[in-house]
Each structure stands twice: as structure tokens, then as C-alpha cells.
C-alpha atoms as one frame of an Amber mdcrd trajectory, in Angstrom:
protein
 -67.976  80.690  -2.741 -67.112  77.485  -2.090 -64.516  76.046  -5.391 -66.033
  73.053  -5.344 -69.385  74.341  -6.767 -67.225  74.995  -9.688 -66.160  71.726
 -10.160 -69.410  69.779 -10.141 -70.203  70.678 -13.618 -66.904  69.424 -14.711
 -66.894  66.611 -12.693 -70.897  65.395 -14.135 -69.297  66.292 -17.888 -66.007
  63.947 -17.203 -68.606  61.422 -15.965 -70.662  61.527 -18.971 -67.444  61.289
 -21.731 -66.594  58.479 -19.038 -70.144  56.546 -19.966 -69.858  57.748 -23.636
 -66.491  55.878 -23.663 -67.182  52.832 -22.333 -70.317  52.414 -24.563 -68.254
  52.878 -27.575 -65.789  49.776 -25.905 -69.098  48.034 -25.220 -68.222  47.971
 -21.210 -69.947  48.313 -18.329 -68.764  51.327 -16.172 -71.658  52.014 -13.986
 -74.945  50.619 -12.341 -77.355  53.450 -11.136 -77.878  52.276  -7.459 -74.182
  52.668  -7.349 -73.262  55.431  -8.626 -76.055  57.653  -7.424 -74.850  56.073
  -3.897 -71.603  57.269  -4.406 -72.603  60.901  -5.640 -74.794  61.227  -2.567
 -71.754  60.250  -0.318 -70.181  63.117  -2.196 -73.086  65.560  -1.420 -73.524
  64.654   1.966 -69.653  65.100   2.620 -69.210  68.655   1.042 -72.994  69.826
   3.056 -71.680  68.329   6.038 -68.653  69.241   5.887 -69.660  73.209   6.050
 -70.013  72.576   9.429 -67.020  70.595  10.708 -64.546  72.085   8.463 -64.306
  74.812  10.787 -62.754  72.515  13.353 -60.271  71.091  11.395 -58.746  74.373
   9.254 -59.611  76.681  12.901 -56.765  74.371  14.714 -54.876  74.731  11.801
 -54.807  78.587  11.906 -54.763  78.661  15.866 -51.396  76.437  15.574 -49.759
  78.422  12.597 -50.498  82.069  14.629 -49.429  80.458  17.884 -46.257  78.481
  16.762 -45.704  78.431  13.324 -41.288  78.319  13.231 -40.875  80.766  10.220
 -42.912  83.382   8.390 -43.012  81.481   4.337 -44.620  84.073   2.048 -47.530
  83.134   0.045 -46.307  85.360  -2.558 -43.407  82.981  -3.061 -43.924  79.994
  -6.095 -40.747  78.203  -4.050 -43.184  77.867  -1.060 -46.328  76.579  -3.080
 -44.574  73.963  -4.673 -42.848  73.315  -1.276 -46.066  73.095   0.292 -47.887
  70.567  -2.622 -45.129  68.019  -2.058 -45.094  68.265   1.786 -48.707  67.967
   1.778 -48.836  64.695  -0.540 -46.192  63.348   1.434 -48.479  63.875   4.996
 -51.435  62.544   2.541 -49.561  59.823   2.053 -48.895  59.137   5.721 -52.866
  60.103   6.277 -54.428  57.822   3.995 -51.797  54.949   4.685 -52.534  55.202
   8.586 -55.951  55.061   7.174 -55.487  51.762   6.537 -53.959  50.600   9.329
 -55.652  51.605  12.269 -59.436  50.781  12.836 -60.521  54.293  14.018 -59.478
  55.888  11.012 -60.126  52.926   8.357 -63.778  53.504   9.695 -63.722  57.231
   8.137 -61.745  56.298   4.994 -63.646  52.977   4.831 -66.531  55.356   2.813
 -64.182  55.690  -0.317 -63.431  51.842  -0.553 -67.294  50.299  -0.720 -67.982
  51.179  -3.648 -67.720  47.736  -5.995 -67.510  49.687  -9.093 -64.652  52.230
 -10.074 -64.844  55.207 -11.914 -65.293  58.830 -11.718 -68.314  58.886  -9.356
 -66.208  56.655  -6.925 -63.962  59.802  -6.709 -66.531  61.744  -4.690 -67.628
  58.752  -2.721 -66.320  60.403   0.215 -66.594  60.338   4.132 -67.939  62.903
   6.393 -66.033  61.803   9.644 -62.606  62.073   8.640 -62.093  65.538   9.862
 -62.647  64.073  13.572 -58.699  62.817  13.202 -57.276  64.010   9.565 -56.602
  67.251  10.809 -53.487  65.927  13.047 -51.497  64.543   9.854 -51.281  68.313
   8.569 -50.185  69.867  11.631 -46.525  69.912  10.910 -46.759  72.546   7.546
 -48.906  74.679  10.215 -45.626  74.685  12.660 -43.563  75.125   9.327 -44.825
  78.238   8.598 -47.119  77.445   6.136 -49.922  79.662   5.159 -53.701  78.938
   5.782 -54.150  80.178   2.487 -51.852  78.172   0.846 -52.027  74.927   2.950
 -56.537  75.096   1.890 -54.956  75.562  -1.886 -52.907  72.740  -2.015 -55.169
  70.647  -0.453 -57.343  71.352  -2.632 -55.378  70.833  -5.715 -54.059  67.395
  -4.117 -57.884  66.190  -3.902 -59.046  67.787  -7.329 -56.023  65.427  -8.903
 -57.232  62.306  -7.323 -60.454  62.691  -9.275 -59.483  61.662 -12.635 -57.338
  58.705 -11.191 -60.811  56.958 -10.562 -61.601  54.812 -14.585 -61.191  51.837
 -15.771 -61.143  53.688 -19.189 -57.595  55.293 -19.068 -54.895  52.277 -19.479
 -51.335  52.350 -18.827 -49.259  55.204 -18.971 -45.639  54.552 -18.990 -42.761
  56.665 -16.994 -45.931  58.234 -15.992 -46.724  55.317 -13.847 -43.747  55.281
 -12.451 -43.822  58.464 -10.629 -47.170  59.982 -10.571 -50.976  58.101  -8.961
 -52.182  57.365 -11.932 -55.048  55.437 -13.071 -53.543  52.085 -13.627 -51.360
  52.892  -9.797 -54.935  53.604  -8.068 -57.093  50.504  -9.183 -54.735  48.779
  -7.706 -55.384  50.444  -4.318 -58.975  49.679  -4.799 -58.505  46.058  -5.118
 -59.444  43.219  -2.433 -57.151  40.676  -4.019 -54.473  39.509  -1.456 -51.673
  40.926  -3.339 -53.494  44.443  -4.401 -54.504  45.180  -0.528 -53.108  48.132
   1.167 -50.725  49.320  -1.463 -50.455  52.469  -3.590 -51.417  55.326  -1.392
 -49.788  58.597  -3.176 -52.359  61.102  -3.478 -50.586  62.572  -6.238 -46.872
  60.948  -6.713 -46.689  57.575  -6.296 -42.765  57.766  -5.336 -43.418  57.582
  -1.840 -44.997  54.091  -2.143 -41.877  53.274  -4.232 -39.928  54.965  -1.273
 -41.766  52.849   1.920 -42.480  49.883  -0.071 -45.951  50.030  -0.572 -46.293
  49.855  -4.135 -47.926  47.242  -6.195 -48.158  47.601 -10.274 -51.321  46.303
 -11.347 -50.903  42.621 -13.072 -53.146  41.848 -16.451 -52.888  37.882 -15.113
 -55.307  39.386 -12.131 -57.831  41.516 -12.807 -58.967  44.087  -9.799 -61.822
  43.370  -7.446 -63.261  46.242  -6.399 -64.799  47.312  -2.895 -64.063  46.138
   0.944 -63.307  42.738   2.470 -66.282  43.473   4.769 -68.839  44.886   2.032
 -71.408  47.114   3.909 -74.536  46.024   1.253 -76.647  49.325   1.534 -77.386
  52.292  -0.460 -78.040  54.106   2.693 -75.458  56.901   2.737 -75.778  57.451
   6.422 -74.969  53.555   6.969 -72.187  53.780   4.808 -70.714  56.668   7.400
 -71.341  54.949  10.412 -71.193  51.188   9.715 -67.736  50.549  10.913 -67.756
  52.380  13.643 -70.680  50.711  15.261 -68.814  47.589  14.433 -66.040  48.625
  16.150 -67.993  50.253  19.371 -69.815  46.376  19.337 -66.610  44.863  19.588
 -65.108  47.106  21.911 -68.292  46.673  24.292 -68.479  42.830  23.853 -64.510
  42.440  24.994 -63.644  41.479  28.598 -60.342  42.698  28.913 -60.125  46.507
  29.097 -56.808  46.239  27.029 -58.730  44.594  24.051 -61.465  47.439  24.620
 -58.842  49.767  23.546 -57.237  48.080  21.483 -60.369  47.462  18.918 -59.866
  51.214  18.231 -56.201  51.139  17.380 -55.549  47.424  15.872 -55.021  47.229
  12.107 -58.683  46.192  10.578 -59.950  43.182  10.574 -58.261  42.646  14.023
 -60.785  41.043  16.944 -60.317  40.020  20.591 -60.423  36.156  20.367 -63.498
  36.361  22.894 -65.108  38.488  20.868 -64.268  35.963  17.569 -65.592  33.558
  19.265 -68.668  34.276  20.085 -69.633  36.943  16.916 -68.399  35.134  14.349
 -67.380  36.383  10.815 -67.162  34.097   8.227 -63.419  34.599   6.500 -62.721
  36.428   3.245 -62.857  34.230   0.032 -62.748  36.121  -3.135 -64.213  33.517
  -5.150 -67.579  34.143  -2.958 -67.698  38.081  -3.727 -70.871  39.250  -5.590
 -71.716  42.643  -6.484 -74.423  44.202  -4.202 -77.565  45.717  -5.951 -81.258
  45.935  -6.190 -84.610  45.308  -7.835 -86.446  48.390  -9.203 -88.917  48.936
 -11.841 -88.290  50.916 -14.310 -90.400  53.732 -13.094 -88.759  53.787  -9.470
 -85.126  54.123 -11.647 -86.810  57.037 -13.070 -88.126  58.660 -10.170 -85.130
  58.035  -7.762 -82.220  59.821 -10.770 -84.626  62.529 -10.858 -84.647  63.040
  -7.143 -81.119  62.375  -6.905 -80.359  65.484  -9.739 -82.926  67.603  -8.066
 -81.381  66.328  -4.670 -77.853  67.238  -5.622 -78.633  70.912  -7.517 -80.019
  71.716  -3.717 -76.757  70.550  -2.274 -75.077  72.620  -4.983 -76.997  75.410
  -4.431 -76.725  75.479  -0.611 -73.028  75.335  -0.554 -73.344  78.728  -3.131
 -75.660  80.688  -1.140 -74.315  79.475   1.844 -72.463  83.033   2.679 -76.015
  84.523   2.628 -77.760  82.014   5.132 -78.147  82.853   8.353 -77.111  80.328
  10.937 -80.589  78.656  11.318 -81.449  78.890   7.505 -77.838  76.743   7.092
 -78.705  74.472   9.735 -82.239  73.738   8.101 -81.223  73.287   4.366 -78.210
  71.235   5.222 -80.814  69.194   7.469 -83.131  69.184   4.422 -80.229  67.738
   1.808 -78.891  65.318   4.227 -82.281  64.031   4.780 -83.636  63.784   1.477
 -80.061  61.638   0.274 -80.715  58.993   3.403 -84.431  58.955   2.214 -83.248
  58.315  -1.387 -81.005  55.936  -0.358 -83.933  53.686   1.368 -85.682  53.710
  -2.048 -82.871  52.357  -4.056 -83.227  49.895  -1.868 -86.986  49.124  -2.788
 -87.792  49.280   1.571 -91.669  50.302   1.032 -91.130  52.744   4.721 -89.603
  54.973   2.467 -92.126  55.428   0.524 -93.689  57.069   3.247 -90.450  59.008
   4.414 -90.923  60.381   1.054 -94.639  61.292   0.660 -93.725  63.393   3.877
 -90.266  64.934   2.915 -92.204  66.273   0.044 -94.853  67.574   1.861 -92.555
  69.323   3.930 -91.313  70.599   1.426 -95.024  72.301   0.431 -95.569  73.283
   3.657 -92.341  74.960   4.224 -92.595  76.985   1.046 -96.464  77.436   1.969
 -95.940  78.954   5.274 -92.701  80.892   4.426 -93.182  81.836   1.126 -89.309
  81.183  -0.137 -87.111  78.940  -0.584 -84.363  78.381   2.227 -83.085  81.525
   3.140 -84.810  84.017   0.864 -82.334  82.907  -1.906 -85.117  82.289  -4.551
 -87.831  84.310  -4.775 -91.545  83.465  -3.711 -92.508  83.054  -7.354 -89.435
  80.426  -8.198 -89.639  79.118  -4.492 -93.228  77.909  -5.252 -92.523  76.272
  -8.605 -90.184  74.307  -7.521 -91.982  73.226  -4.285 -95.105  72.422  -6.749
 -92.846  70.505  -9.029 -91.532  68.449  -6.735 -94.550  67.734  -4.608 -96.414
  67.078  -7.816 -93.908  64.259  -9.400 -93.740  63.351  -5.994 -97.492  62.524
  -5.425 -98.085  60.873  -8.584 -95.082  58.343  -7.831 -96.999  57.781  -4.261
-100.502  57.222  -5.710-100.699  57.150  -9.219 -97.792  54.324  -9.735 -95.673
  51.974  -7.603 -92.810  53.803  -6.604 -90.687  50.738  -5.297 -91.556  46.597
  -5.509 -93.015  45.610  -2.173 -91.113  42.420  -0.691 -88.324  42.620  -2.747
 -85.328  41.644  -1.274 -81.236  42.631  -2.209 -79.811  40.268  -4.668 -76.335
  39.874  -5.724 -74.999  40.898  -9.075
């Protein structure tokens, strides 16, 4: 089974002591929109992610059976530990590339929209990066180092990250010094000129010490969270693709065939003056950033956290059952999950279409467990399959016709 399914109830718990926290402070650590936004990223990664993780880790393997320089036991502590610092120290080279070059700031771009920081902005995460990520990792593959223990330490490197994301966890001393640490990684979250593209360590912050991209965060200027180019959308599918349609715009709208190229590969933010000049963008100010969010009633808040729970426990339990699902049941539920979180994402933002998008998703629903009888892939059986469907479709209908789901007309405002 996939580890992560583990972790979700420990990530939701660390989440709630997280709001309990801040309440007692009387702060303000998150706004639903956002948060569910960033949860759904999450989801929609891991579910996706079934599917293209095969590429990435399958090169892997191919290179480590086909050229791999020495045969490290996985047996061996030596070689773990070995293989946790060589793989934060490629992470760091991953994720600072990731900042530097368009193609791959418009997977890691996903992580950075969020204008809010804390522990749900830890699983904001893309589902494109494993089109180029896999190439940083290559070298413990030619090293020697085990499949099993390069997917361990990778995992232990991204399960550390997690607590790094709060505003409720202050400075930590010598810690700070050498380890990301929370203080270390609001920094790298920041828009403020001198915050920008600093602190990348995954898990030791030494290499930014080492290649001079560290910044210590300064109480004289508070963090501003989110992107210079703030994507304004709950719509996790958007929030994948944005900025590479931006790029692919530019690209197309260049006349030299160098700049066409170039788009791709330039730090971001880079245009081709032709390009500047006739799609304008108007230029960064910090003073102008506002906080993106929406109007809901109070009954539309209601209905979308209780789609988003029901949303993510289907997400959960795909990726559990997912060694018993054929390849067409897998195909179908993932479809189904991914779906339903772009759907949800159109009603936090109060666009009455979705309403519709809705009514029918849960129909579907009916009509799946109807015809079939089960759940996907006989996992639950017809008796649970058709309470749930009836549950759903039920809450579901009354939000369509018996109450207004969503505002018509109401438009984004800034927070």
C-alpha cells in the first residue's frame, strides 16, 4: 500500500493542533477556499501520480540495472544515510533549478500560489513535475544506489518538508542554522525582493549556506506569501497548467525562433521584448498584492468541506485499494477523483456552471452504482456501495433544488 495513506491521518491531526494553536494566539492561519484548494492539489498529485510515477522510478531502475558503478547494499545504515544526504543535496539542485528555469518553475510553480502558509500548503503539490524531476536523481542510480532505498529516502526527504510549512513554530536557534526549518522555509515562500529565490534545502539548509542562497528571515519585514504572478483560481487543474500555457503563448507569439526556445529555458519572468510589447504585464509592486478569495454563503461553505472530505476519503481510498483494481477500474476512479476536485474547485469559486457539473457528477455517481451494483472495483460491497451513492446523491440534490448552492453573479474579490 501506498505510505502515504498512512500519513493523511497524521497530516489532517497536525492540521487541526495547527488551527487549535493559532486560535488560542487569536491568529488567522487558514481561509477555507484556500486550504481546501491546496488539499485538493495534494489529492490530485498523489491520484495522478499512480500513473506517471512509473515513468519516473522505471528509468530510475532501468539506469541502476544497466549502469549503476558499484553494488551499495541496502542492508548497510552507512549507505542510507549516504543516500539521504546525496538525495537532499540533488533536491537542492532540483528545486533551485526549479526556480530558475521557466519549464520547470511551471511544475514547481503549484507549491508557491498558495497566499497562506501552513500545513495544508505542504501538500499543495504539482502533478507535472515528474515530466523533468526524474533527471536530478539520476546520478545515485549510476552510484549504485538501490531502488529501494533511493523511493525511502525520498520519501523521508518529502515527509520532513511537511512540518516546515506554520507560521506557528518560531525560531529555533543552532537549529536554524543547519537544518530547513520553519523560520528558513517562510522565507522561501516570500515575494519580497530580498526573500525571493532563497532557502531551498529540503532538509539541511547548509547547502544554501554553501552556494549562497540563504536568507534568514528579518522581524523588520514580515513574509508575503504566494507568486509574483498570482494565478487567482481555486481550480486545481488551472493551477497545474497555468504557467505553462503562459509560456506556450509566449513562445507562439515570438518572432525569432531563438526567443521561441528560449521562453522555455529563461529564468521566470523573462519575455521576448516583442512579445512585452505587445502582451503587456503590468510590473510587480508589493504594496498592490491582495489576497485572492471568494463570496459563499454559508450553506455553499458547508456543502463544498463536505464534498471536499468525502472527495478526499475517495482519493484515500483509491490509492489503498489500488493493488486490487484492475487497469480500467484505476483508470475510472482516478478519472472520478480528479473530476470531482476540478468540479469542487469551480464552486469555491461561486461559477453557477458548476452547479450543473455537479448535479451530473452526482448522478453519475447513482447511475454507476445503479447499473454496476459496487463501488469502483468491487472494493465495497453492493450494500455499502449503495449507501454511499444515496448519501451523496441525496445531500447533493437538496443543495441543487432545495437551497442555493453558490451566489449567482458574484464575482472574486480581494482579501
Amino acid at each position: 500500500m501506498n505510505p502515504i495513506v498512512y500519513a493523511i491521518p497524521v497530516f489532517f491531526l497536525l492540521m487541526a493542533i495547527e488551527i487549535a494553536v493559532a486560535r488560542a494566539r487569536r491568529r488567522s492561519a487558514y481561509r477555507l477556499a484556500d486550504s481546501i484548494n491546496s488539499v485538493s492539489l495534494g489529492t490530485m498529485s498523489q491520484v495522478a501520480g499512480v500513473f506517471t510515477r512509473l515513468l519516473s522510478l522505471g528509468i530510475y531502475v532501468w539506469i541502476y540495472e544497466q549502469v549503476r558503478l558499484f553494488d551499495l547494499p541496502a542492508t548497510s545504515i552507512l549507505i542510507w544515510i549516504g543516500a539521504l544526504v546525496a538525495y537532499d543535496f540533488l533536491y537542492y539542485w532540483h528545486h533551485r533549478l526549479g526556480h530558475e528555469v521557466n519549464i520547470l518553475w511551471a511544475a514547481h510553480v503549484v507549491h508557491h500560489q498558495s497566499e497562506e502558509f501552513n500545513l495544508s500548503t505542504a501538500l499543495r503539490q504539482t502533478s507535472s513535475g515528474f515530466l523533468l524531476g526524474w533527471v536530478f536523481y539520476l546520478p545515485m542510480a549510476v552510484a549504485g544506489v538501490p531502488p529501494l532505498v533511493f523511493a525511502s529516502v525520498a520519501l523521508i526527504d518529502l515527509l520532513y518538508q511537511y512540518w516546515i510549512h506554520t507560521e506557528q513554530i518560531g525560531r529555533l536557534g543552532w537549529f536554524d542554522r543547519v537544518f530547513a526549518s520553519p523560520s528558513n522555509h517562510r522565507v522561501h515562500h516570500g515575494v519580497n525582493d530580498q526573500y525571493v529565490d532563497k532557502n531551498y534545502g529540503g532538509i539541511l539548509i547548509v547547502w544554501d549556506r554553501l552556494f549562497g542562497t540563504f536568507q534568514d528571515e528579518r522581524a523588520d519585514d514580515p513574509v508575503v506569501y504566494g507568486t509574483r504572478a498570482p494565478l487567482r483560481s481555486w481550480n486545481p487543474l488551472r493551477a497545474n497548467l497555468d504557467t505553462y500555457f503562459d509560456l506556450a503563448r509566449d513562445s507562439w507569439h515570438a518572432r525569432r525562433w531563438g526567443d521561441k526556445l528560449r521562453v522555455w529555458i529563461a529564468r521566470p519572468g523573462w519575455r521576448p521584448n516583442d512579445v512585452a510589447l505587445a502582451y503587456p504585464k503590468p510590473a510587480f509592486a508589493i504594496e498592490r498584492v491582495r489576497k485572492y478569495d471568494t463570496t459563499l454563503t454559508i450553506f455553499a461553505q458547508v456543502y463544498c468541506l463536505l464534498q471536499f472530505i468525502a472527495i478526499v476519503a475517495a482519493g484515500t481510498h483509491f490509492l489503498a485499494i489500488l493493488p486490487m483494481l484492475n487497469r480500467i477500474d484505476a483508470g475510472l476512479y482516478a478519472l472520478f477523483v480528479l473530476a470531482s476536485l476540478w468540479i469542487l474547485g469551480g464552486l469555491l469559486e461561486a461559477r453557477p456552471g458548476f452547479r450543473w457539473l455537479e448535479l451530473i457528477r452526482l448522478l453519475s455517481i447513482a447511475c454507476g452504482v445503479s447499473i454496476t451494483g459496487h463501488w469502483f472495483g468491487n472494493a465495497l460491497s453492493p450494500a455499502l456501495s449503495s449507501v454511499i451513492a444515496f448519501a451523496l446523491v441525496a445531500s447533493g440534490l437538496a443543495a441543487m433544488f432545495g437551497l442555493r448552492l453558490a451566489q449567482r453573479g458574484i464575482d472574486p474579490i480581494e482579501a
